[in-house]
DRENLUMNU-675187 format. One line per 3 residues: number of its first residue (from 1); their letters; for each residue x, y, z of C-alpha. Coordinates in Angstrom, 3 decimals. Example, Ala and Ser with C-alpha at 12.3 -4.5 7.8 and 13.67 -1.06 7.14 Angstrom:
REM residues 2
1) AS) 12.300,-4.500,7.800  13.670,-1.060,7.140
END
This chain:
REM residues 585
1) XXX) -24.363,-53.860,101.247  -22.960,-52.401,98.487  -25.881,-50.289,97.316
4) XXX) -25.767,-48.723,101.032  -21.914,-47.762,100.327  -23.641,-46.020,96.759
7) XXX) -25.829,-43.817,98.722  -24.257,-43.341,101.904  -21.609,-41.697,99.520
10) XXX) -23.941,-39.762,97.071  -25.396,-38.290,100.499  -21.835,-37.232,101.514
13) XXX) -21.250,-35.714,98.221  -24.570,-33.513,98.292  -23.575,-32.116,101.681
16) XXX) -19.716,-31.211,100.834  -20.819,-29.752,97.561  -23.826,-27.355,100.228
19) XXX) -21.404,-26.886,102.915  -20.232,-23.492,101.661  -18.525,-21.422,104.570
22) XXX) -19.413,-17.616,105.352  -17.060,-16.786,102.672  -18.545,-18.444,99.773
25) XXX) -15.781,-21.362,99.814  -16.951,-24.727,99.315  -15.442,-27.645,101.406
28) XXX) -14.444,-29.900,97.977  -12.406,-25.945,96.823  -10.715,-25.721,100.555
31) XXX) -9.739,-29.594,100.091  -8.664,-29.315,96.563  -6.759,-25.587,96.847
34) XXX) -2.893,-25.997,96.318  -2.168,-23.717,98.796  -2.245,-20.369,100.339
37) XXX) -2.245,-16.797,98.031  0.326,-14.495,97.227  0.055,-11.192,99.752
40) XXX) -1.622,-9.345,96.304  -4.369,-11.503,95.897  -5.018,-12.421,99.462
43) XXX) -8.701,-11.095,99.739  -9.880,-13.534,97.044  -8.886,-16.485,99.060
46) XXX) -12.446,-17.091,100.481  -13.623,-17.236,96.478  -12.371,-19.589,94.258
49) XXX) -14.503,-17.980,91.583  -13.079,-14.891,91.533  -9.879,-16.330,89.814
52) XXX) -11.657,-19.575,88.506  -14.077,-21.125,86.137  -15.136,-24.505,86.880
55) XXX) -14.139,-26.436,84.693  -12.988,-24.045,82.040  -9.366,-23.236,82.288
58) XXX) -9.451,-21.290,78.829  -11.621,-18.019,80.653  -8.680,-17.799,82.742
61) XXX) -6.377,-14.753,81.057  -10.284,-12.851,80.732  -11.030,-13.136,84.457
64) XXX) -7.158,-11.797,84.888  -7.520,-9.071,82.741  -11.141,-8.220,84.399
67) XXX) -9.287,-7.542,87.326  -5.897,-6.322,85.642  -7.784,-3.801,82.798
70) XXX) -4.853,-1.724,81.939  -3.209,-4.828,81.587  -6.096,-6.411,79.362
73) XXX) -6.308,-2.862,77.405  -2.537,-3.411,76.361  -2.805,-6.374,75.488
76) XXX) -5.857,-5.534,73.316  -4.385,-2.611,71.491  -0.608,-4.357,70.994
79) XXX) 1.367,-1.370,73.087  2.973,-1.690,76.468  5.541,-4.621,77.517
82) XXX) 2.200,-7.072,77.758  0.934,-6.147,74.065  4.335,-6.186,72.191
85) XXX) 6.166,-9.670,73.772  4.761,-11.743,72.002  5.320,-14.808,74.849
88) XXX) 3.493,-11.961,77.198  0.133,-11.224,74.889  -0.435,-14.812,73.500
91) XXX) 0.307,-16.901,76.969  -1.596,-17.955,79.553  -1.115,-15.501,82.206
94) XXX) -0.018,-18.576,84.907  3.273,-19.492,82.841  4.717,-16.182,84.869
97) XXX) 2.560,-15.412,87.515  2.700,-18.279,89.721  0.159,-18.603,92.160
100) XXX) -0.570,-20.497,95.422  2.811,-20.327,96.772  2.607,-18.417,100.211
103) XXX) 2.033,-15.052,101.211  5.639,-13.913,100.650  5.771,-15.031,96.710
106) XXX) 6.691,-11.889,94.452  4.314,-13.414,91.691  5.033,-10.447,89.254
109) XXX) 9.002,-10.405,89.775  11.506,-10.545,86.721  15.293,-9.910,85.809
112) XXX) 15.795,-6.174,85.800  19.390,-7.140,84.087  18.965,-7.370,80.451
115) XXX) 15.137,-6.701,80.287  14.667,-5.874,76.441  13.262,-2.473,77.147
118) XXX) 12.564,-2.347,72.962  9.387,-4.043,74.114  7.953,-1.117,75.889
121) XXX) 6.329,2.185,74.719  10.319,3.890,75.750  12.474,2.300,73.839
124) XXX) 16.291,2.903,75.765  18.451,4.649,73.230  21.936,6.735,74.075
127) XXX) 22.850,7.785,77.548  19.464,6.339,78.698  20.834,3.048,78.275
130) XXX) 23.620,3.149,81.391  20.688,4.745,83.416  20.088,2.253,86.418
133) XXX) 16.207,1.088,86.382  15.643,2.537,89.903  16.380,6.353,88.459
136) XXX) 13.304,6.217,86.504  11.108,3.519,88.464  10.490,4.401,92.178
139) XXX) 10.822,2.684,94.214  6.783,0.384,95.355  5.410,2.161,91.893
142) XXX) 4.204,0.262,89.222  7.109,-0.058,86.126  4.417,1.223,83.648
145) XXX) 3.743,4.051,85.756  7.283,5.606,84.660  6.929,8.954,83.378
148) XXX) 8.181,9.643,79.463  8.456,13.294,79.193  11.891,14.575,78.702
151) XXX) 11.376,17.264,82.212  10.166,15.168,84.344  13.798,13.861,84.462
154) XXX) 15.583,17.082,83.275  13.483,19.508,84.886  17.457,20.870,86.315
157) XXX) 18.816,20.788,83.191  16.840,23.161,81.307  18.328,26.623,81.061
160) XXX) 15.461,27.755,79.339  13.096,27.391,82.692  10.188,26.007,80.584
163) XXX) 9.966,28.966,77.885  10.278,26.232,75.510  7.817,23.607,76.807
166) XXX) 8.419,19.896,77.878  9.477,18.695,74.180  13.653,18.875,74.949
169) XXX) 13.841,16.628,72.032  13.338,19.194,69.622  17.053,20.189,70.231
172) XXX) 18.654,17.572,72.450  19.051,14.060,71.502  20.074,10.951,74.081
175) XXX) 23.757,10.923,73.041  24.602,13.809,75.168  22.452,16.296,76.874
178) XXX) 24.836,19.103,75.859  24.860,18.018,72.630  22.194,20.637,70.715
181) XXX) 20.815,20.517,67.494  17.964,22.543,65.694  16.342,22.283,62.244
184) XXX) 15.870,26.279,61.996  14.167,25.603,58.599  11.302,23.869,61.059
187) XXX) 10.847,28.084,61.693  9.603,30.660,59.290  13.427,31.618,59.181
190) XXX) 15.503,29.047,57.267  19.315,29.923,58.257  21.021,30.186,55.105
193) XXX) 24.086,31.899,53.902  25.599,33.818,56.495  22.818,33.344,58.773
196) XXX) 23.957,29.471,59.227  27.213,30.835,60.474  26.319,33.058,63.297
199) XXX) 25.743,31.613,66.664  22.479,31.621,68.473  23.692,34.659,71.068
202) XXX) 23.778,36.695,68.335  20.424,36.719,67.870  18.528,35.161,70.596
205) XXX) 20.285,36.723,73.534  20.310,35.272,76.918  18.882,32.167,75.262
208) XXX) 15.524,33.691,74.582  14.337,31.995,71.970  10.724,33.131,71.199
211) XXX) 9.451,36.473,69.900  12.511,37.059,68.627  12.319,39.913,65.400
214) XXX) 12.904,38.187,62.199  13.238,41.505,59.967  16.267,42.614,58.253
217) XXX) 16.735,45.961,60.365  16.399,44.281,63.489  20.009,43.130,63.173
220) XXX) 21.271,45.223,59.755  19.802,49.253,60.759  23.273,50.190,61.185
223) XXX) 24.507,48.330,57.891  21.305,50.425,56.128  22.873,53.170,54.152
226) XXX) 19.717,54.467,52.802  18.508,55.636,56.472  15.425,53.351,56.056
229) XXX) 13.913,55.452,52.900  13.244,51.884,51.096  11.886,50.398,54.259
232) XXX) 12.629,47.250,56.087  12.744,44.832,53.331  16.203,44.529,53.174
235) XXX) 15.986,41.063,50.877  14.991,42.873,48.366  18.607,44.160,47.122
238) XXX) 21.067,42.233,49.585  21.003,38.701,50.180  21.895,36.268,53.473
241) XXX) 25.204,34.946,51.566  27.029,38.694,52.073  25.416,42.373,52.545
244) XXX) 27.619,43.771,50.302  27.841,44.020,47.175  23.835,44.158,46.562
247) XXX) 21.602,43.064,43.858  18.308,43.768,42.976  15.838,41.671,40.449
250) XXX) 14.215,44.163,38.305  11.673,42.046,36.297  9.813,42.247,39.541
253) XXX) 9.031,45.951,39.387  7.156,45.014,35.495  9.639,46.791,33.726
256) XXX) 12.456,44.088,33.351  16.084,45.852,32.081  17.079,43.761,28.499
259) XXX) 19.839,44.955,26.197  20.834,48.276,26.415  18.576,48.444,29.744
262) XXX) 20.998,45.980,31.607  24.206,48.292,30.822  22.461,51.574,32.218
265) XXX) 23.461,52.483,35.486  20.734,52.904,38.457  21.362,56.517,38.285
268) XXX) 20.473,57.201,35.074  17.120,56.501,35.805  16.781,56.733,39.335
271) XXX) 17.899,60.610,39.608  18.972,61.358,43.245  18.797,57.550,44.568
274) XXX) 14.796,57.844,44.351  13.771,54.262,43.383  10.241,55.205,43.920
277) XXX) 9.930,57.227,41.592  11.102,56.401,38.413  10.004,57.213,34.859
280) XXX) 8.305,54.091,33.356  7.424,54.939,29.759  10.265,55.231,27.109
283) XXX) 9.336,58.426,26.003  10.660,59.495,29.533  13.959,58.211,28.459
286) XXX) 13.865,58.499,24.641  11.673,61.995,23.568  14.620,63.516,21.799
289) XXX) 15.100,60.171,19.572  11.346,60.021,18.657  10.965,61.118,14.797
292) XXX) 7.708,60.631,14.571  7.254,63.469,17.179  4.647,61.469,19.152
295) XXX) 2.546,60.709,16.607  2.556,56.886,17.263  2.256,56.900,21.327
298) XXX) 4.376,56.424,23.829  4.611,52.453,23.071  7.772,52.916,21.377
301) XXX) 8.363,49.100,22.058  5.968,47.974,19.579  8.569,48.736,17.359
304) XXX) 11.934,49.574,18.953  13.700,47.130,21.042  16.116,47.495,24.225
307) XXX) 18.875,46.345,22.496  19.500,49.186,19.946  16.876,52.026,19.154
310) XXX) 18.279,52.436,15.613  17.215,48.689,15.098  13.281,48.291,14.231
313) XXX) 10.926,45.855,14.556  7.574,45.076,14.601  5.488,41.478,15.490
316) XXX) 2.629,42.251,12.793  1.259,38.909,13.920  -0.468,40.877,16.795
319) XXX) -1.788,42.952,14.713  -4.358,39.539,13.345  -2.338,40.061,10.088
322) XXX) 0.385,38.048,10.401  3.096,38.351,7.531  3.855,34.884,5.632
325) XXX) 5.134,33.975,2.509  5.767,37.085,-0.238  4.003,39.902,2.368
328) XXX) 6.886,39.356,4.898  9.049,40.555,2.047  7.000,43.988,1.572
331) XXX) 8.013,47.419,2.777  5.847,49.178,5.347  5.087,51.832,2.476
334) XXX) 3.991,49.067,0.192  0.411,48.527,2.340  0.564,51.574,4.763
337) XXX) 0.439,54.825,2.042  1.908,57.868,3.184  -1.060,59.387,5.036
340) XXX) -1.392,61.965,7.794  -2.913,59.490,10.002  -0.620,56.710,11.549
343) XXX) -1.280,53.094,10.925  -2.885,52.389,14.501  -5.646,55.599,13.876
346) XXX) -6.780,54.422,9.962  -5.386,50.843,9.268  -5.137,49.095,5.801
349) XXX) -7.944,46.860,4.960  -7.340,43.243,5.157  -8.799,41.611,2.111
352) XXX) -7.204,40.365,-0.431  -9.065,41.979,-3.771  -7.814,45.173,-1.629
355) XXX) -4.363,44.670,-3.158  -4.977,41.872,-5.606  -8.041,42.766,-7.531
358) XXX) -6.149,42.860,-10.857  -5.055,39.248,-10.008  -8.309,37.975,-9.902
361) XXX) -9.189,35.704,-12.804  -12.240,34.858,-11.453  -13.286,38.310,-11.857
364) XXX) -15.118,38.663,-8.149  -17.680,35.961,-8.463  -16.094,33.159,-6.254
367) XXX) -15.848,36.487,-3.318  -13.202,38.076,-1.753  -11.752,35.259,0.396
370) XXX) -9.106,34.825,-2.267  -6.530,32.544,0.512  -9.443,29.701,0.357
373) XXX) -7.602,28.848,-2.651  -4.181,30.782,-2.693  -1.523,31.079,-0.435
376) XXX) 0.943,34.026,0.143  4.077,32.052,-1.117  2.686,33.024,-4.636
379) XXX) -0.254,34.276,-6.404  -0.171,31.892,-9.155  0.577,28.591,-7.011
382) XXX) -3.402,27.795,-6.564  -4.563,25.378,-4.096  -7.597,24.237,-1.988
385) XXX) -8.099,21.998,0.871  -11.739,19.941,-0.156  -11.197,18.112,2.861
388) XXX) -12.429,20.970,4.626  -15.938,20.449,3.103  -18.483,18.302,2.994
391) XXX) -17.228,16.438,0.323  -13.221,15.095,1.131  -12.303,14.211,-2.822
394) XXX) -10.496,10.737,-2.671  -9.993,7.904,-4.844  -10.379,9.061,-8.889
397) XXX) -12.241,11.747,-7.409  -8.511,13.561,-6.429  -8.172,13.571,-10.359
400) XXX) -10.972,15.497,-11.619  -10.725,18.727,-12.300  -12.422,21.832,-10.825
403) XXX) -14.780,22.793,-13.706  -15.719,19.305,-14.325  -18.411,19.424,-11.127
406) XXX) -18.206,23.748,-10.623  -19.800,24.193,-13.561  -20.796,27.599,-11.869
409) XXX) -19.095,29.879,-9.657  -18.432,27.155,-6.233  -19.138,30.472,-3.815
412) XXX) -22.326,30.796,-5.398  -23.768,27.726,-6.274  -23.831,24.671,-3.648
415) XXX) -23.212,21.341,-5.634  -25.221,17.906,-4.734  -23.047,15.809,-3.070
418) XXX) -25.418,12.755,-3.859  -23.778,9.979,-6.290  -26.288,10.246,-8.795
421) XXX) -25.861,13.932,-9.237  -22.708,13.110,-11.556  -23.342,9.921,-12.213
424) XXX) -26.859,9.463,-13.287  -26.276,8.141,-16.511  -23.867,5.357,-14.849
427) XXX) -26.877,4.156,-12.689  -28.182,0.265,-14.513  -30.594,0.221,-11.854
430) XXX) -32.443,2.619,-13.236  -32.734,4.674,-9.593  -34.571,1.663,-8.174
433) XXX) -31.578,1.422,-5.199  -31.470,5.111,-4.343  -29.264,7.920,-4.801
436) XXX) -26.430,6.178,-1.988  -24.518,4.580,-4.980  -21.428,4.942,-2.173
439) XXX) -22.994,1.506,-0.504  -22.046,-0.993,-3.274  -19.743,1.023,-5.494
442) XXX) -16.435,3.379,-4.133  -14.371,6.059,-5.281  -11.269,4.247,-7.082
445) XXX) -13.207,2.263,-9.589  -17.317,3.160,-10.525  -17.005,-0.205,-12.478
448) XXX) -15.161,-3.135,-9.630  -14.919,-3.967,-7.720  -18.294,-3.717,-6.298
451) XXX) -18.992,-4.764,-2.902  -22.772,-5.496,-1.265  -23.886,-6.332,2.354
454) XXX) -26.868,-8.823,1.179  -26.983,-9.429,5.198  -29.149,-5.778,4.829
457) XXX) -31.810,-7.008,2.557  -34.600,-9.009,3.651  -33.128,-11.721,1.902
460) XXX) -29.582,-12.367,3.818  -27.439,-15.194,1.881  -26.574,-18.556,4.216
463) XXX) -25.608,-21.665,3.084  -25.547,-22.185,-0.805  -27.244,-19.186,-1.184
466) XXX) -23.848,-17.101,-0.283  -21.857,-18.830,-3.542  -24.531,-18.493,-6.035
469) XXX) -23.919,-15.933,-8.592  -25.740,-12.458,-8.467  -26.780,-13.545,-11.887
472) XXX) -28.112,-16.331,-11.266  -31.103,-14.390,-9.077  -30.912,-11.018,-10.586
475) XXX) -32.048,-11.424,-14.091  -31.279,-7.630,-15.094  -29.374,-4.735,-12.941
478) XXX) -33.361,-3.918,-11.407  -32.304,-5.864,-8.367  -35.219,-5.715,-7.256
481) XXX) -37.300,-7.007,-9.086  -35.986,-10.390,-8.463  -38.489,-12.659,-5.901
484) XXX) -38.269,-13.789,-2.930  -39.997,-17.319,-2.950  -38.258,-20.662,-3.283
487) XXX) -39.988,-21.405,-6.050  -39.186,-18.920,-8.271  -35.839,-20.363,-8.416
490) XXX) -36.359,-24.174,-7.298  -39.933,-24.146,-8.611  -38.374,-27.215,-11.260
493) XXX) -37.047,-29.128,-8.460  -40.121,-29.273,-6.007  -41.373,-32.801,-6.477
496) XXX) -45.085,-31.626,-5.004  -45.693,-29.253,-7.594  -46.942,-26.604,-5.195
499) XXX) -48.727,-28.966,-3.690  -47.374,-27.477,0.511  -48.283,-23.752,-0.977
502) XXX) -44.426,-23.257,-2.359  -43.822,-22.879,1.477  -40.428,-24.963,1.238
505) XXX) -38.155,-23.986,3.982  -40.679,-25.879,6.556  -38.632,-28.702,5.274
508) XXX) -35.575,-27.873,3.411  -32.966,-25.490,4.153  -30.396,-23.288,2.310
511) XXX) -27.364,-25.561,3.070  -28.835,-28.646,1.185  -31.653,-28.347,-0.722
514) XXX) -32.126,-32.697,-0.009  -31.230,-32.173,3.646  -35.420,-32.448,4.269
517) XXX) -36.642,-31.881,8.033  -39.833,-31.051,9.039  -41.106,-31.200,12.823
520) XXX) -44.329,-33.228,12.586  -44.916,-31.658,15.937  -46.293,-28.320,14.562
523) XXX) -49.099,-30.291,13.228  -52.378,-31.559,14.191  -51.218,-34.837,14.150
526) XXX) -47.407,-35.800,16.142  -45.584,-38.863,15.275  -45.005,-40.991,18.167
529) XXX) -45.074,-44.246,18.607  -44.752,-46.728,15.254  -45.337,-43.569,13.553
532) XXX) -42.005,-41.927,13.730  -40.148,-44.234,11.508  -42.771,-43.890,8.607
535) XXX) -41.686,-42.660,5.124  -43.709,-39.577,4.562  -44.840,-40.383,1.030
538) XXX) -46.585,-43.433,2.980  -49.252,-40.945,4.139  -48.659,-38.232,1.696
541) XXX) -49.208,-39.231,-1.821  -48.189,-37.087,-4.273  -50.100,-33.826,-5.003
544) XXX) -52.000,-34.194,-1.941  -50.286,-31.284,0.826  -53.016,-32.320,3.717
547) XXX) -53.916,-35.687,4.793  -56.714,-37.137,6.619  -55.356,-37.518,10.516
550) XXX) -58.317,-40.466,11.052  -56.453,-44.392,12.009  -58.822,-45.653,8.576
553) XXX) -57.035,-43.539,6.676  -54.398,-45.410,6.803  -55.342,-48.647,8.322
556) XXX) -58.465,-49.801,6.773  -56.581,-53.257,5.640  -56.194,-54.124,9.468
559) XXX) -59.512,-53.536,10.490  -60.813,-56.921,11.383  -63.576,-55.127,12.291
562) XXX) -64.877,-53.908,8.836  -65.280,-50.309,9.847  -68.004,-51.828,12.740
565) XXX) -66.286,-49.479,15.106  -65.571,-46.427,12.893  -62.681,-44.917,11.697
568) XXX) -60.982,-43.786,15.922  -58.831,-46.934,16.233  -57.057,-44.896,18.750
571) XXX) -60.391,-45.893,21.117  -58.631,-49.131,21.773  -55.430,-49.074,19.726
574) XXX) -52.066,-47.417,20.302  -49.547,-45.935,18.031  -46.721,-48.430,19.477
577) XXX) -48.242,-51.274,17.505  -51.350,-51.684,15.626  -51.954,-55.164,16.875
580) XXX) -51.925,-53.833,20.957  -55.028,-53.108,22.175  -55.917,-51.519,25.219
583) XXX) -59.682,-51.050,25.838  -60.231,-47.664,27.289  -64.145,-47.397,27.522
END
């Protein structure tokens, strides 16, 4: 009986789970619905699917937002009342919109009163906030469907009629409507000075705001007393703070006024108020005080300066003979002779045997580039910079006098800058370690202290080696000459009389001359086995560097065999212990 109940009600299963109606709605979804949709949604009543997932409730908010995509988009990109609440983007979208309650349920109502508008794309600021909902959210239209720009409320409002596009903001803020404000400096005409104190009629009349002139005459002809002969720059001479009294910047014409300049009046210059067409040079101005009658140019500046003709001067530095020391204290005369030509045409020569020939003890054989070793404070105060050669003197070298190496005139003849040119007859090693004496000895001392890098030879110094005294290797100063081998200095301590070819570091080392190792392994013949405790001299007898690697060698007393077998014990033998033997044929 009771399997019968099992598959009478497996067959009633099958056929609820077929039965789908026209629609597409299974019997089990019309039993199990909760009830009846909301007026919005009542065309997907006939398809569970639509809305649902079986058995996955988390696809719900993506088959909402399939439906719902501007929704789903704001959510997405953070913006709109959806994507900035964060209860609204991170919900399920059932916590607010209800559904299954009747056909009458407003599943997307809310409180209008104290909606936090913040959360939107319009933030409410000013007057906005007393405006009632319904004044900016008709009235069956969707709440995101508001419109934002500033005319499409206060389209009436705007006594410009659109000359100055939809962007009120620019002037009007939410406080107040009548409340204006403009940044003019936003414009290519900052208001400053007077300007900020005139009121927009008086220049943008009947509030026309754009193409308005921005040049000085279009507001100032009548103010222009020279009848437009300077043209329209205005700015040049008056300024926005007042037009009178007016000012002009002459260091913009190239011809700045200094001194005496800055006293003169306009006039004086400027004959008959015509700016245009001044006279630029000085003779212009100063013909009747030129004594040299024109003979120098009409750059009287080079020498005269704005504050007071009478006063001269002169920057010889730009000249490329600038006047230091004892020559600033010359007289014009004293280098520039009398002569019919001026000093521009036929200038002095430059050297120094030009003036000081008679001062020269050297008699012309070191050149004429006398300031290589003088200086214009005084002739007799000699000096030289050796830094600037090759050779920097330093060290006892700072002491030596000039003759002692410039044995010659020093322009003439080049010296050797090798060590050994000087100090030949200091060298005790006879020239066997080069002219680079600089390496071991230095320029205080020649004698100590003297310092050597043996890390450089072939022959670096570890271990004992690095305490040992130089003497103790180096016989005489021919360095060397002194050998490499061990046994030319530990030929009395090696115990197999050159028996292992003096070839001693296989087995000692330079920290301990007892400290013996030697890795058996490099040989025909590794120690394993019993083998590796061994003394050596239990194979290797004195004076005997190579040993026979046959087992009789060693092991003829344990052959019980009497050499029957030969001398390859290993045939049956191994090196763990003699008396194991393992027959391997």
């Amino acid at each position: 009986m009771a399997r019968l109940v099992r598959f009478l009600g497996l067959v009633w299963a099958a056929l609820l789970l077929s039965a789908a109606s026209a629609h597409g709605q299974t019997v089990i979804e019309k039993l199990v619905s909760p009830g009846a949709l909301s007026q919005a949604h009542a065309r997907f009543e006939g398809s569970c699917k639509s809305c649902h997932a079986a058995f996955d409730k988390s696809s719900q908010n993506k088959l909402c937002n399939d439906c719902h995509k501007p929704i789903g988009a704001d959510i997405a990109a953070h913006r709109g009342f959806h994507g900035r609440n964060p209860s609204a983007s991170n919900a399920e979208c059932r916590t607010c919109h209800t559904e299954h309650k009747g056909r009458g349920v407003r599943i997307a109502e809310f409180a209008h009163n104290g909606f936090n508008h913040d959360q939107t794309e319009y933030p409410l600021r000013g007057a906005h906030l007393k405006v009632a909902c319904a004044s900016c959210h008709a009235p069956g239209a969707r709440f995101r469907a508001a419109p934002v720009a500033c005319v499409s409320c206060h389209t009436k409002n705007d006594v410009h009629k659109g000359s100055l596009g939809p962007n009120c903001a620019s002037c009007h803020n939410e406080g107040s409507w009548k409340e204006v404000k403009f940044d003019h400096a936003s414009t290519h005409f900052p208001l400053i000075g007077a300007h900020a104190k005139a009121t927009c009629q008086s220049c943008h009349a009947g509030a026309q705001f754009a193409n308005t002139p921005t040049s000085c005459n279009s507001c100032h002809a009548k103010d222009d007393a020279h009848k437009g002969t300077l043209g329209p720059q205005c700015g040049t001479c008056h300024s926005s703070i007042a037009w009178t009294p007016s000012h002009f910047d002459h260091g913009r014409t190239g011809f700045p006024l200094l001194g005496a300049h800055a006293r003169a009046d306009c006039s004086d210059c400027h004959a008959n108020g015509r700016y245009h067409e001044a006279r630029p040079t000085c003779i212009s101005c100063h013909g009747k005080d030129d004594v040299h009658k024109g003979k120098y140019g009409s750059g009287c500046s080079e020498c005269h300066g704005s504050r007071d003709w009478k006063v001269f001067q002169f920057d010889h530095g730009r000249t490329g003979w600038a006047l230091t020391g004892a020559h600033a204290k010359l007289t014009c005369n004293a280098c520039h002779a009398s002569s019919p030509s001026p000093a521009r045409v036929a200038p002095p020569a430059t050297d120094c045997l030009t003036c000081h020939a008679k001062d020269d003890k050297h008699k012309g054989i070191n050149g004429p580039k006398c300031e290589s070793c003088h200086s214009t404070t005084s002739w007799k105060g000699s000096s030289f910079d050796h830094s600037k050669t090759r050779f920097p003197l330093v060290g006892a070298h700072g002491k030596v006098a000039c003759a002692q190496c410039h044995v010659q005139p020093a322009q003439t003849v080049k010296l050797d800058v090798a060590c050994v040119s000087c100090h030949k007859k200091d060298d005790k090693h006879e020239g066997q370690l080069g002219p680079n004496c600089g390496g071991c000895h230095n320029q205080a001392v020649w004698t100590k202290p003297v310092r050597f890098d043996h890390d450089l030879t072939s022959f670096p110094l570890v271990g004992k080696h690095a305490s040992v005294a130089c003497g103790d290797c180096h016989a005489s100063k021919r360095f060397k000459d002194a050998s490499l081998t061990c046994v030319s200095c530990h030929g009395k301590k090696d115990p197999h009389k050159g028996a292992y070819r003096n070839d001693c570091v296989q087995c000692h080392n330079p920290a301990d001359w007892k400290d013996v190792r030697f890795d058996h392994a490099q040989t025909s013949f590794p120690l394993d086995g019993a083998h590796i405790g061994v003394a050596c001299a239990t194979c290797h007898k004195p004076g005997k560097s190579r040993v026979s690697a046959t087992c009789g060698t060693c092991h003829q007393a344990q052959d019980v065999h009497t050499g029957a077998f030969g001398e390859n014990c290993q045939q049956c033998h191994t090196t763990k212990s003699f008396k194991d033997v393992e027959r391997r044929f």
